[in-house]
N, C-alpha and C positions, 0 to 999 in steps of 0.2 A: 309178886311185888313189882318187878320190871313190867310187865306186860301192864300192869294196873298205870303205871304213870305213863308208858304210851298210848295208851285210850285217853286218858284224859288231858292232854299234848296235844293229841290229834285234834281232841272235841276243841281246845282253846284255838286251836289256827285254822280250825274252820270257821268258827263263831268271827275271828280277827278277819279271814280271809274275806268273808260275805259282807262285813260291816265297810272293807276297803273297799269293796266292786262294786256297794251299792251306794256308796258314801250316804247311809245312815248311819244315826248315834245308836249307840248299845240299848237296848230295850230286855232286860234279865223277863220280861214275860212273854219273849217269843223265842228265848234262850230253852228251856223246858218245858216246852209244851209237849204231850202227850201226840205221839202219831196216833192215827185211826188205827183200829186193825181191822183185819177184810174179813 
């Protein structure tokens, strides 16, 4: 249960972190997009 809210903590302050470094607006369709896999 702990471990579950720091994964998705982490995923929120990167989503946050990348939208302040790049200063774009939030866009939820490049929030979940699928990695490739190799």
């Amino acid at each position: 249960k702990k471990e579950a809210l720091i994964i998705t903590a982490r995923k929120l302050l990167q989503i946050i972190y990348a939208i302040y470094v790049h200063n774009t607006p939030y866009d939820p369709k490049r929030v979940f997009v699928a990695q490739p896999t190799k």
